[in-house]
MDAnalysis code that builds the backbone (N, CA, C; Angstrom):
import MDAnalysis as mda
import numpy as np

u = mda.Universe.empty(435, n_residues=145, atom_resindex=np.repeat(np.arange(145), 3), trajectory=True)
u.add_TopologyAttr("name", ["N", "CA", "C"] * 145)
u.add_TopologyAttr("resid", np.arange(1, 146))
u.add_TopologyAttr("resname", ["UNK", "UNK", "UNK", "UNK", "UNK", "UNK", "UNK", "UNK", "UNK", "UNK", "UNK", "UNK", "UNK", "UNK", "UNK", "UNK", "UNK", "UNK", "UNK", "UNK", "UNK", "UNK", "UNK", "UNK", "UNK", "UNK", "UNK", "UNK", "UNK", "UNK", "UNK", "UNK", "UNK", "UNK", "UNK", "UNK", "UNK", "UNK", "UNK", "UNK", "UNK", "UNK", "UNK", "UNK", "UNK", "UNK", "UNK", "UNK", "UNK", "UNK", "UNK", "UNK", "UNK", "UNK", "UNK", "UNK", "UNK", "UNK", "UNK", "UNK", "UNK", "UNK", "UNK", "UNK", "UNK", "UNK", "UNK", "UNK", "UNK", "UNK", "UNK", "UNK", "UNK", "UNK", "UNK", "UNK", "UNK", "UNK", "UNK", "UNK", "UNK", "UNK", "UNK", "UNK", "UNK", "UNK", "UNK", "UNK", "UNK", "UNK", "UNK", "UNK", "UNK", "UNK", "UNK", "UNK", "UNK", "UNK", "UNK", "UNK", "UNK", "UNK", "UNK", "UNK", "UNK", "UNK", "UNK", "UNK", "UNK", "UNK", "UNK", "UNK", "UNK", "UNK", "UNK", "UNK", "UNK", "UNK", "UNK", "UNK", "UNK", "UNK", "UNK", "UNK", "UNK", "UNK", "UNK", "UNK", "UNK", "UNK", "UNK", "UNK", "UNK", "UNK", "UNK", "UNK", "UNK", "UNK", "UNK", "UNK", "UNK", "UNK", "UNK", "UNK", "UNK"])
u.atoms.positions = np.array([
    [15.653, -40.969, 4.079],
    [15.955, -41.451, 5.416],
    [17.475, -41.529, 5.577],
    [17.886, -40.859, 6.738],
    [19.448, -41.294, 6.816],
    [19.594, -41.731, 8.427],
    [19.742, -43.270, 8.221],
    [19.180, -43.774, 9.287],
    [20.801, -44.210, 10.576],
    [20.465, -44.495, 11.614],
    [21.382, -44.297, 12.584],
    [20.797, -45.313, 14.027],
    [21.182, -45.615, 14.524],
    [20.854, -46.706, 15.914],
    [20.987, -45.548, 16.574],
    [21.182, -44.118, 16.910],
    [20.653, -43.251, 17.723],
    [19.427, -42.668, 17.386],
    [20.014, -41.929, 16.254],
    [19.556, -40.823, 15.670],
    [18.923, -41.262, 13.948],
    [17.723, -41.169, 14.037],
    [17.731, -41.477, 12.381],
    [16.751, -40.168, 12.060],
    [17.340, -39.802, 10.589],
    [17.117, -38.417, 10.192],
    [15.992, -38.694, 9.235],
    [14.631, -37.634, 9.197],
    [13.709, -38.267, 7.809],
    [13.384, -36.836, 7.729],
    [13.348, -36.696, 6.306],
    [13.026, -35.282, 5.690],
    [11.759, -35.703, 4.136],
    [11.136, -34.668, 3.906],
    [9.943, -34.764, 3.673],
    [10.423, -33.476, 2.325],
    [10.169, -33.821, 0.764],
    [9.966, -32.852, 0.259],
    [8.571, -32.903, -1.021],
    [8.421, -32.284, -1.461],
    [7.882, -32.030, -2.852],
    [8.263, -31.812, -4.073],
    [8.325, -32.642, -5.193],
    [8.786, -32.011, -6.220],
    [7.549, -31.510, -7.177],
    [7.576, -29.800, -7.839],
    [6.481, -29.865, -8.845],
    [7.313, -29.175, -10.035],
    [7.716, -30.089, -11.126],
    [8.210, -29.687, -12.375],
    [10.087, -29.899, -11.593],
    [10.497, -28.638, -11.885],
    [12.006, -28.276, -11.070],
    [12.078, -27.812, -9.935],
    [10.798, -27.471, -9.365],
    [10.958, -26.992, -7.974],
    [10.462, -27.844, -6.792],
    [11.496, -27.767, -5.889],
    [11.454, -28.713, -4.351],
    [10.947, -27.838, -3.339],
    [9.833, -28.175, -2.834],
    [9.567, -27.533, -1.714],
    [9.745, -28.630, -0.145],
    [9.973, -27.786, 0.510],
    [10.315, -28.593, 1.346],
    [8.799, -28.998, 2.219],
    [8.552, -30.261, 3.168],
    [7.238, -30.543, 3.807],
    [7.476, -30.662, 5.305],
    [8.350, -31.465, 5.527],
    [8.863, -31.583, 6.676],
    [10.152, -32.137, 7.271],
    [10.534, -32.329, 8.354],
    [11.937, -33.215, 8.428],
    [12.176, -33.175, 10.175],
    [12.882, -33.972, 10.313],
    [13.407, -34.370, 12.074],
    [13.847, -35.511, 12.222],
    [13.842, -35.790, 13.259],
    [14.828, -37.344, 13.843],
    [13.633, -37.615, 14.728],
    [13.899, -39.462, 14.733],
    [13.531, -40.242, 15.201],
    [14.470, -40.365, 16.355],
    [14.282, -40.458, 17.723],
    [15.531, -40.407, 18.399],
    [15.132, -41.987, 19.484],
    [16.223, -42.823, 19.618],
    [16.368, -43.810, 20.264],
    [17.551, -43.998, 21.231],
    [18.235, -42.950, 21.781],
    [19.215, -43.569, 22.655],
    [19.265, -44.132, 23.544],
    [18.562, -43.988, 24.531],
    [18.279, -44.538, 25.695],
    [17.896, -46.405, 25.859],
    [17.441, -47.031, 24.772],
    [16.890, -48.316, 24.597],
    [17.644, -48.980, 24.038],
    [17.434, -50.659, 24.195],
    [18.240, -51.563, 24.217],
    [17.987, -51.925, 22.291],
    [18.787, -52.712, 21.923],
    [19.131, -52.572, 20.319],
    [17.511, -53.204, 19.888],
    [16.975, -54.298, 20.430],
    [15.845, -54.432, 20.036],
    [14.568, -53.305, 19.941],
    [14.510, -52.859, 21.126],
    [13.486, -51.390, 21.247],
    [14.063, -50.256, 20.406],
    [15.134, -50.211, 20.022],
    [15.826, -49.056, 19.376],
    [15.193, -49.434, 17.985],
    [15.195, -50.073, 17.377],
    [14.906, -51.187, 16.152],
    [13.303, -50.717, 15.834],
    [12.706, -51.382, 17.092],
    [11.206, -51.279, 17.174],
    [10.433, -49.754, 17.175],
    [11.350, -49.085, 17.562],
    [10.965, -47.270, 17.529],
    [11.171, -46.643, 16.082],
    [12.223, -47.099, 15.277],
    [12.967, -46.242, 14.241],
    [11.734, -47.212, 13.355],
    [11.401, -48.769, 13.324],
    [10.024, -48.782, 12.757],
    [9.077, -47.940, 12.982],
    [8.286, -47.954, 13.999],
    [7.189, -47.455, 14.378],
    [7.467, -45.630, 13.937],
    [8.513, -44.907, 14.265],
    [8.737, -43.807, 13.705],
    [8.410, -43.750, 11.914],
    [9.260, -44.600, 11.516],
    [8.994, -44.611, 10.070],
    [7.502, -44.382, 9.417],
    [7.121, -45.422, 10.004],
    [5.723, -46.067, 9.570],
    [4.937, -44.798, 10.068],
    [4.644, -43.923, 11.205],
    [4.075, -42.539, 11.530],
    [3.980, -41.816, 10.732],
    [5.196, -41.264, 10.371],
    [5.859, -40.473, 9.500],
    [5.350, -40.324, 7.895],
    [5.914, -42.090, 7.502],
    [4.985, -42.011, 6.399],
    [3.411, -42.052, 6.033],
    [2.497, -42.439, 7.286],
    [1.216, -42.878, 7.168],
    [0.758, -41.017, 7.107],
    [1.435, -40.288, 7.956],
    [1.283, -38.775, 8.239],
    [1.134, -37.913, 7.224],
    [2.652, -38.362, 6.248],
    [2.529, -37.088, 4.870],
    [2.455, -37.797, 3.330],
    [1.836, -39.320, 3.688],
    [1.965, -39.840, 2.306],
    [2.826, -39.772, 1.540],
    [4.036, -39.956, 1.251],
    [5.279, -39.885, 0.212],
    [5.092, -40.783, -0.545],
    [5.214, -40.388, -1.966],
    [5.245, -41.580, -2.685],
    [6.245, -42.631, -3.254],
    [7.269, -41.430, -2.962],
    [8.744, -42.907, -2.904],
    [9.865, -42.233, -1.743],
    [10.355, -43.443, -1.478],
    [11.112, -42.692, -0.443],
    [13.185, -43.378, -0.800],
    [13.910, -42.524, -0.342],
    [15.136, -42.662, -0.692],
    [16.100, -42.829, 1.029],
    [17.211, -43.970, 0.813],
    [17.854, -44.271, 2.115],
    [19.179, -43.949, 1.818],
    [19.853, -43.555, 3.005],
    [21.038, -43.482, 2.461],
    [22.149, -45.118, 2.910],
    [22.869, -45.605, 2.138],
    [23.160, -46.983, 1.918],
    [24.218, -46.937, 3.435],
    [24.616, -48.057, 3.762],
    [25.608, -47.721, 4.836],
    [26.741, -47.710, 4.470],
    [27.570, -47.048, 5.211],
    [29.269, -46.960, 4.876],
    [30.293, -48.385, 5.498],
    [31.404, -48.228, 5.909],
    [31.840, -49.776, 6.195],
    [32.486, -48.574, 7.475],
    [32.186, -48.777, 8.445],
    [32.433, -48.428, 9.718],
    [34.045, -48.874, 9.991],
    [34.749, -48.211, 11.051],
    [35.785, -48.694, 11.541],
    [35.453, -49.672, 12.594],
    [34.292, -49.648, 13.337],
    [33.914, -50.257, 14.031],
    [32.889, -51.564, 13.360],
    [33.385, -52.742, 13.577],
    [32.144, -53.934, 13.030],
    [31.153, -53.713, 13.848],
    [30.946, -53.573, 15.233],
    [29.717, -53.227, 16.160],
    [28.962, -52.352, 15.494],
    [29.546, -51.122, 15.165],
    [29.036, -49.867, 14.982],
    [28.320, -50.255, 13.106],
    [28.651, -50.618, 12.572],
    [28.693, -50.989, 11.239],
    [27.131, -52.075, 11.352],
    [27.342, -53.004, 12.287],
    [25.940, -53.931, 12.513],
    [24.924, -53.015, 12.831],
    [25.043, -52.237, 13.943],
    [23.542, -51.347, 14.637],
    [23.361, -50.819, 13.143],
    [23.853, -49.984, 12.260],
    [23.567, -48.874, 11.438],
    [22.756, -50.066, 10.404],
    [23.761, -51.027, 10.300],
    [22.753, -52.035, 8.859],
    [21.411, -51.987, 9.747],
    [21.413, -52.526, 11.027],
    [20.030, -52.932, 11.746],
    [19.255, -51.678, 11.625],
    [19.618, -50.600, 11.810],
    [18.663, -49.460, 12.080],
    [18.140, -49.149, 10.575],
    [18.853, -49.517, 9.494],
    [18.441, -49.139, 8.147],
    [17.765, -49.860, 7.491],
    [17.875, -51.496, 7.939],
    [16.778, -52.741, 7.623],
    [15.713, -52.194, 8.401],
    [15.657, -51.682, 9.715],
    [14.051, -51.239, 10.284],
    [13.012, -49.917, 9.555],
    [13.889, -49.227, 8.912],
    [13.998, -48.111, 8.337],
    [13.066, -48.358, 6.859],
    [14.181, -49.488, 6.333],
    [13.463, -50.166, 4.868],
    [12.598, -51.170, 5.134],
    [12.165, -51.492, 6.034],
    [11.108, -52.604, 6.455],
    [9.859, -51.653, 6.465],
    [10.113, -50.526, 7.209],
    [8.972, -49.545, 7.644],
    [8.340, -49.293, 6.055],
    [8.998, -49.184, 5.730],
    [8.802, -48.331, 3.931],
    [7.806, -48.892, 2.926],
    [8.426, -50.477, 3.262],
    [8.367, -51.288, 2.364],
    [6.995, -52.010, 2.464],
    [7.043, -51.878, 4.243],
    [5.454, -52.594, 4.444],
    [4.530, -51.501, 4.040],
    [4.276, -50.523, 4.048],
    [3.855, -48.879, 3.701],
    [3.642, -49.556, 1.931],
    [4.417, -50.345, 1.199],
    [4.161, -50.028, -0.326],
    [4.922, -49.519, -1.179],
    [6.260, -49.117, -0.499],
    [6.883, -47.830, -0.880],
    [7.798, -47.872, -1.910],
    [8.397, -47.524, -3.084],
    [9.673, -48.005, -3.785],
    [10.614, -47.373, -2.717],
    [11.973, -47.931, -2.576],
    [12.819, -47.384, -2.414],
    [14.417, -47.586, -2.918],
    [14.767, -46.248, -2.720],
    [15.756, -46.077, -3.649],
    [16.514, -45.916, -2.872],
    [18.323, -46.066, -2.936],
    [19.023, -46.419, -1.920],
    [20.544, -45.956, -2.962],
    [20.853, -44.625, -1.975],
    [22.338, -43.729, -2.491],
    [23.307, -43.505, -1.574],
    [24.465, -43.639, -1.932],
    [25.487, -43.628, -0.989],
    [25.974, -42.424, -0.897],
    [26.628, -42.453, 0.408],
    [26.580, -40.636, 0.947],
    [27.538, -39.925, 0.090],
    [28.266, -41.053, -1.098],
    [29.006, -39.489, -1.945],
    [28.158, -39.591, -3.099],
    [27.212, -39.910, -3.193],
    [26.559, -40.135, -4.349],
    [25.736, -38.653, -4.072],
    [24.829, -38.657, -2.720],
    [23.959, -37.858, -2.078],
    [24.886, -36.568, -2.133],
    [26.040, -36.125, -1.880],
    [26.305, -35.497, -1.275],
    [27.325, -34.784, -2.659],
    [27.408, -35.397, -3.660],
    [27.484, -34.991, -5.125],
    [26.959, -34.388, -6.003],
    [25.351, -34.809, -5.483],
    [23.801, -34.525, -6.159],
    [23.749, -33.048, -5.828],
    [24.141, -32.992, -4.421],
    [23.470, -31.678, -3.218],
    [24.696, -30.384, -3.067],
    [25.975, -30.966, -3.081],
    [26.936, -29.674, -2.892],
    [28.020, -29.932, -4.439],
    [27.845, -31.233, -5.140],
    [28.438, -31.038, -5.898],
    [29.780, -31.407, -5.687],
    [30.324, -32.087, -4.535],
    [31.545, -32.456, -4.360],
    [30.950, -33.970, -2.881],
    [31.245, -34.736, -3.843],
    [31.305, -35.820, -3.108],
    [31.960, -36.114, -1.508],
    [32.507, -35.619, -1.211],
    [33.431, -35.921, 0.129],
    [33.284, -34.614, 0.963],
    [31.921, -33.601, 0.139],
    [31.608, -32.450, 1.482],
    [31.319, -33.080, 2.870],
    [31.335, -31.721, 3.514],
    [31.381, -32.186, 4.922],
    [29.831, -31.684, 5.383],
    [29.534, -32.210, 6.810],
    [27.877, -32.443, 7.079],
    [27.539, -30.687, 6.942],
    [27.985, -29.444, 7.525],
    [27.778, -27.916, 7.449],
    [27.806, -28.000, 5.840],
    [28.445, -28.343, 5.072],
    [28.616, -27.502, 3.118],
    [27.288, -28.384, 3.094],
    [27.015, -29.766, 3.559],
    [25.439, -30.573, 3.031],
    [23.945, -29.871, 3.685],
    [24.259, -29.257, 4.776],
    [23.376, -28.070, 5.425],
    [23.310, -27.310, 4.845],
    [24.113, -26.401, 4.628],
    [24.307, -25.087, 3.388],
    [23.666, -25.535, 2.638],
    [23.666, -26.460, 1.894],
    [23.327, -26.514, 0.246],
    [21.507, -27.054, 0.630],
    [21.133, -27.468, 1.389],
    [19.735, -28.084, 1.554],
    [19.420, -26.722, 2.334],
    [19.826, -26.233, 3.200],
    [19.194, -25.064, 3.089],
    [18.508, -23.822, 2.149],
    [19.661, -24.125, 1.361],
    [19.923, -22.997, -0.084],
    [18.974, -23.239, -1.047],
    [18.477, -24.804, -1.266],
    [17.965, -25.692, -2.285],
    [16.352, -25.773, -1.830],
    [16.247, -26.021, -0.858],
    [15.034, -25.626, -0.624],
    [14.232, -24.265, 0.455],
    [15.388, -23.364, -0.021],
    [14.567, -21.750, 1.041],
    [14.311, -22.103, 2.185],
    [14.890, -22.443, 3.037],
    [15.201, -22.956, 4.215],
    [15.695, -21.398, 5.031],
    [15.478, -21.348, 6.253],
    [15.986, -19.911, 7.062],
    [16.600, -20.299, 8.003],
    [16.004, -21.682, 8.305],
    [16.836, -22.492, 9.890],
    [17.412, -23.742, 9.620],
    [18.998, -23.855, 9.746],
    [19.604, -25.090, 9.430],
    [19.178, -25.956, 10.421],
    [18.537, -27.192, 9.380],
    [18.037, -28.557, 10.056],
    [19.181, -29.142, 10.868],
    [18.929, -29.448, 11.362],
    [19.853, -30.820, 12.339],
    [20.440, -31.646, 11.546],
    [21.682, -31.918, 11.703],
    [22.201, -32.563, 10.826],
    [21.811, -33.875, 9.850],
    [21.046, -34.527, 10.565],
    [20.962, -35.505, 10.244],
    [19.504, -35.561, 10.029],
    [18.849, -34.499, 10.258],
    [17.256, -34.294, 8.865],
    [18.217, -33.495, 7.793],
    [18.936, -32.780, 7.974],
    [19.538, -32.333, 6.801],
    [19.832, -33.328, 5.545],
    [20.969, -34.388, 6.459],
    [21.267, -35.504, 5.331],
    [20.005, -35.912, 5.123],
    [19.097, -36.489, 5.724],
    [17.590, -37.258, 5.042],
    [17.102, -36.099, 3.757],
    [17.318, -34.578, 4.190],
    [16.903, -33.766, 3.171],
    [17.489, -33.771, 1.852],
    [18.835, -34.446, 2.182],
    [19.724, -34.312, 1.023],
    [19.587, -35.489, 0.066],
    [19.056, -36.816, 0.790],
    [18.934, -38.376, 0.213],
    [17.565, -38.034, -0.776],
    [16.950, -36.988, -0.411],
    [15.490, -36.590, -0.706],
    [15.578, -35.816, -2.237],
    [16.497, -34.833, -1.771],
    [16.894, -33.734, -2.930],
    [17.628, -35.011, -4.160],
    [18.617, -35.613, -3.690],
    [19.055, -36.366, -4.651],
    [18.308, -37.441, -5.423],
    [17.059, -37.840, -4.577],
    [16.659, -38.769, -5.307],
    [15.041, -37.587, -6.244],
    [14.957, -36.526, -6.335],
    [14.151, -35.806, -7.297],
    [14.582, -35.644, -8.093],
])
């Protein structure tokens, strides 16, 4: 999950032995609604999502420290709804920070969101670059196999 008070990204893979196949991935999208309903969707998305393809553990990506304190609160809020969804589900979750993720996936910590596309494309035989931000969920995914 790479979660967002707009946009929260969830990607879906398989691991069997060394190989990742990919299952699914997209955004939960909330812009239009007020921070409570935004909250209440990126649950209810979650909880779909997972009741849909059964995952058996799922991975978040941790939040960063915003320049903005506003902006920094929605993202904790959208990622507590995110890990609430999970958690009521049963779920372990595991929780990596985006240079951790993004170390795992291109191999250089401080890539940028296109080299984290590239490489989740590449990693799991992908033909159409995901949206950025199922990409990153693809990448929180890849890193935590």
């Amino acid at each position: 999950i790479d979660p967002g008070s707009r946009l929260t990204g969830y990607g879906i893979i398989e691991k069997d032995g060394a190989q990742l196949r990919f299952i699914d991935a997209g955004t939960i999208r909330t812009e239009s609604q007020d921070i409570p309903e935004r909250l209440k969707r990126i649950f209810a998305g979650v909880e779909r999502i997972v009741k849909f393809h059964g995952p058996t553990e799922a991975a978040v990506e941790q939040v960063f420290m915003a320049q903005n304190p506003d902006s920094a609160l929605k993202l904790g809020q959208a990622r507590g709804a995110a890990i609430a969804a999970l958690v009521n589900l049963d779920l372990q979750v595991a929780e990596y920070t985006a240079r951790q993720i993004k170390q795992s996936v291109v191999g250089y910590g401080a890539a940028d969101k296109e080299q984290v596309q590239m490489m989740v494309m590449r990693i799991l035989s992908l033909t159409i670059k995901p949206q950025a931000d199922a990409a990153d969920a693809l990448a929180a995914a890849i890193c935590h196999a």
